[in-house]
C-alpha positions in Angstrom: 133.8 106.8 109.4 133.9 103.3 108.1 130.4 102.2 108.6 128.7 105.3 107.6 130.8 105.2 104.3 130.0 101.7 103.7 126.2 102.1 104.4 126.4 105.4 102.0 128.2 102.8 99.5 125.7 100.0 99.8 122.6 102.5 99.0 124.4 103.4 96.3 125.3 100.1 94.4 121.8 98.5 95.3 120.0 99.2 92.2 122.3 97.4 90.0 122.4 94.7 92.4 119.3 93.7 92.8 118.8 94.7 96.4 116.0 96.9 95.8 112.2 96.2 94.3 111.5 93.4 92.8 113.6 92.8 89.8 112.2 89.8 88.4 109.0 90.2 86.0 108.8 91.3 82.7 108.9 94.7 84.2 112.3 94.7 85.7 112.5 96.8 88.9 109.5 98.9 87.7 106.3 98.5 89.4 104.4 96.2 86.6 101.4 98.1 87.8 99.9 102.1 87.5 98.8 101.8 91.4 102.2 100.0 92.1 104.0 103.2 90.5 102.0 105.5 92.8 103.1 103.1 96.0 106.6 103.1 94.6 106.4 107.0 95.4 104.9 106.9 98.7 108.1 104.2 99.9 110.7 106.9 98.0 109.0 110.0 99.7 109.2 108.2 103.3 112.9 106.8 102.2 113.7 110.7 101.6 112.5 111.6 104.7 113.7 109.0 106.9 117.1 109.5 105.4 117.4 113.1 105.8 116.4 113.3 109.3 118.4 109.9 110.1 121.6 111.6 108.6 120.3 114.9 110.4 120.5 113.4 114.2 123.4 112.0 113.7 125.8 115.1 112.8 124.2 116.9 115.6 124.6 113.7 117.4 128.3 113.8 116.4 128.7 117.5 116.8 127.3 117.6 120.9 130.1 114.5 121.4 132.7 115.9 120.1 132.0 119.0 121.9 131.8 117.6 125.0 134.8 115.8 124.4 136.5 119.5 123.7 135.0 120.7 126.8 136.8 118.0 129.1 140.4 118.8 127.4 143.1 118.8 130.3 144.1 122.5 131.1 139.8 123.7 130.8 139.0 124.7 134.8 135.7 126.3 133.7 132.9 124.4 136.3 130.8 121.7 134.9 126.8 123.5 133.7 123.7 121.1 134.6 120.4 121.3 133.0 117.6 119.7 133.3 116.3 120.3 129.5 115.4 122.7 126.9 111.1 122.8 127.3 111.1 124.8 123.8 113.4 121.8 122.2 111.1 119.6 123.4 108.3 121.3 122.1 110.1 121.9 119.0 111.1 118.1 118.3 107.5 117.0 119.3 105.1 118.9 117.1 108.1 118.5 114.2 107.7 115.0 113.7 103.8 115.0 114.3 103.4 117.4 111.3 105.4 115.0 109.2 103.6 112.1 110.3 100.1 114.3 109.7 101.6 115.0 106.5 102.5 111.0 105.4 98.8 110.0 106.6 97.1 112.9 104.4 99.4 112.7 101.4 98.5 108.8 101.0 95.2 108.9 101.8 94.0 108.8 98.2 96.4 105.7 97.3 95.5 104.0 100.0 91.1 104.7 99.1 91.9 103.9 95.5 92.9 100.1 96.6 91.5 99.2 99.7 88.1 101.2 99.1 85.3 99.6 96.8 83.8 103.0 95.9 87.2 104.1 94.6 87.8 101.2 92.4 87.9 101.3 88.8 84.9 101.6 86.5 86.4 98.8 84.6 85.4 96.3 87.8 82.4 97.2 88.8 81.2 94.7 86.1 82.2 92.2 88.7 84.9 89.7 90.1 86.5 87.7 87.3 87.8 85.1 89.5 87.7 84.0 92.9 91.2 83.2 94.6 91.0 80.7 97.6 93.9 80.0 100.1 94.0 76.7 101.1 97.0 74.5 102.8 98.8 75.1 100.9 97.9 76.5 97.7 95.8 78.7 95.9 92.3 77.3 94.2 91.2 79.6 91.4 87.8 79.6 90.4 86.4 80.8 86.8 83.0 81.4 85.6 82.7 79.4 82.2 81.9 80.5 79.4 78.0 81.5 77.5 76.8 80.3 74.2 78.6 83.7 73.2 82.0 81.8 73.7 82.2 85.1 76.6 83.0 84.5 79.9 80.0 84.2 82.5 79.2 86.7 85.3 81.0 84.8 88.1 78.6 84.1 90.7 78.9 83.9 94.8 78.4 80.4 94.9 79.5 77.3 92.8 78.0 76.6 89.4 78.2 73.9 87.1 80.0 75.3 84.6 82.4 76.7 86.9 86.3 76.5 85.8 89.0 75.5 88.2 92.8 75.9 88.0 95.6 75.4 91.3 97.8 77.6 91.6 97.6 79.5 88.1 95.7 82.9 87.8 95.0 84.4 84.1 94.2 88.1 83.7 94.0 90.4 81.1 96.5 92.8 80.7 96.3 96.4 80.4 92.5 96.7 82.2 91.9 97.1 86.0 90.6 93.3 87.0 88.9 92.0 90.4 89.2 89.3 92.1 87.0 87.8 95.3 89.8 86.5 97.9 89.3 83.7 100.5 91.0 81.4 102.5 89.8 78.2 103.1 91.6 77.7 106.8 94.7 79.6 108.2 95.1 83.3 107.5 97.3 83.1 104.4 98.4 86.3 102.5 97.1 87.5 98.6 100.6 88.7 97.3 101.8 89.9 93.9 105.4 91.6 94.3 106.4 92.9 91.1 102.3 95.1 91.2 103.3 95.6 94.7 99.5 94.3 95.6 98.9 92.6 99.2 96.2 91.6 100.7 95.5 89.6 103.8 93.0 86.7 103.5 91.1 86.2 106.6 88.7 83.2 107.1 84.7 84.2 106.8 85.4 87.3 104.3 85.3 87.8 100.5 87.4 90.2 100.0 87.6 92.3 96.8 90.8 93.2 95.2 92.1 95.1 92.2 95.2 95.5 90.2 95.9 96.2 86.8 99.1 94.9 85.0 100.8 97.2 82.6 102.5 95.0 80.5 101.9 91.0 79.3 103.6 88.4 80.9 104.3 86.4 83.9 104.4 87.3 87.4 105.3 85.9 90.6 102.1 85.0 93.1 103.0 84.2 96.4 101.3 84.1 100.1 103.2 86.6 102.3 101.9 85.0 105.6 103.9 82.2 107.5 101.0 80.4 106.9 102.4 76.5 108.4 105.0 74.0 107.3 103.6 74.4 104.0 103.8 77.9 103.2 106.8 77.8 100.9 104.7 75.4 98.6 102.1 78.3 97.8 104.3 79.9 94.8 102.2 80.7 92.0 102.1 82.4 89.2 100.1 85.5 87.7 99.8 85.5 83.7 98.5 88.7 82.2 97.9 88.0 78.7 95.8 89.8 76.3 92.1 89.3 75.8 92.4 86.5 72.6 94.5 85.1 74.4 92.8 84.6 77.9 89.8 83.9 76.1 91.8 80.9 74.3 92.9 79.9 77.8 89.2 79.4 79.3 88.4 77.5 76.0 91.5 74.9 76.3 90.3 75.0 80.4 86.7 74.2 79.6 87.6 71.6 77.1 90.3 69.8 78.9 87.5 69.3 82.2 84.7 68.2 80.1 87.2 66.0 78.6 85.4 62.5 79.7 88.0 60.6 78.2 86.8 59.0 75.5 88.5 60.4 72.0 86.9 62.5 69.5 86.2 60.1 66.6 86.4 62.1 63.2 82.8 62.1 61.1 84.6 60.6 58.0 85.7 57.8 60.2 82.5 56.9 62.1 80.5 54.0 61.4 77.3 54.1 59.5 74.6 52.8 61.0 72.5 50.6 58.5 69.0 49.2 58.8 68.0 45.7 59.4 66.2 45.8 55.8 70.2 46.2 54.4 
């Protein structure tokens, strides 16, 4: 009884220790995400059922062997009874598990359409990507649209512009509103992957990809490439800030002026020479 006691033991403790979800992020163990919630309870549902019918095999498992071992007790002449099989236990313990697998597939169907479905997205990004994320040995190359006379950001476009922002390694969001981004990979398949939203997606080579996620609270959260992706691949830790809109709008502002910066200082008007005639 000593392992299944200490297994019973570990489940229990592993909240408090950090052996569950994610516990870094300003969320905690929380999924820092509404569609992270709802894929939080999809793994608990298939955690409850795996458990109960792991725990359910093995007392039966337990009770036929220590039968058997009752059976072959010293003293019992009764002759030894051979079957082949039980055809309506086999039945029973095929169509069982098939209705709980049909079950699974239907229950997530609409979590799984929500994220990986274009139609089911939210209104909110159907005004388009706000950034495109490309993998690249071994990093991630972010791509901003700049900003319009407005001081608002740009529609970003498929290709390159001009005004185009770039960061490595550092995506901004806002926080609180479902956001898109266009994912790429440059060369190897590398692996779009935000723990505490509990957002994956693979990057392939040749496809933009779309992907959504919406952080529920402001802060900053771990970005990394889930894909062994080459020697490289522990280099590709990022970060994810979500930040509110002021404040993300200040950070394309400081990112626009800090790549038009052409290195020559801003002189103050009080202090710049006067230009003077040829008559003076």
């Amino acid at each position: 009884m000593f392992w299944p006691i200490l297994a019973c033991y570990a489940c229990w403790i592993a909240p408090s220790m950090g052996w569950w979800f994610p516990f870094t992020g300003p969320t905690g163990m929380k999924a820092a995400s509404p569609l992270g919630e709802r894929i939080d309870d999809l793994f608990y549902m298939i955690l409850y059922i795996t458990t109960v019918t792991f725990v359910g095999t093995q007392v039966a498992l337990g009770y036929v062997l220590f039968k058997g071992a009752a059976a072959t007790d010293e003293g019992n002449t009764e002759k030894a009874w051979y079957s082949h099989g039980s055809h309506n236990l086999e039945v029973i313990w095929t169509i069982v598990p098939a209705c709980v697998l049909l079950f699974i597939a239907l229950y997530q169907m609409d979590v799984w359409a929500q994220f990986r479905i274009k139609d089911s997205f939210p209104s909110e990004t159907k005004r388009g990507a706000i950034a495109e994320v490309t993998a690249r040995q071994f990093e991630w190359r972010i791509r901003y649209p700049g900003l319009g006379p407005d001081g608002k950001p740009l529609p970003l476009m498929p290709k390159p512009q001009p005004t185009d922002l770039y960061t490595v390694n550092d995506l901004h969001v806002t926080v609180g509103t479902p956001v898109m981004i266009i994912l790429e990979t440059q060369d190897v398949q590398h692996s779009f992957f935000l723990p505490e939203l509990r957002i994956k997606q693979d990057a392939v080579p040749g496809l933009d990809i779309p992907v959504w996620f919406e952080a529920s609270k402001s802060g900053e959260y771990t970005l990394l490439c889930a894909e062994l992706c080459g020697w490289g691949h522990y280099k590709m830790k990022a970060r994810m800030v979500a930040e509110t809109e002021d404040k993300y709008l200040e950070f394309l502002q400081s990112l626009t002026k800090s790549q038009n910066y052409d290195g020559v200082p801003e002189t103050p008007a009080a202090e710049a020479p006067v230009a003077t005639t040829a008559a003076e």
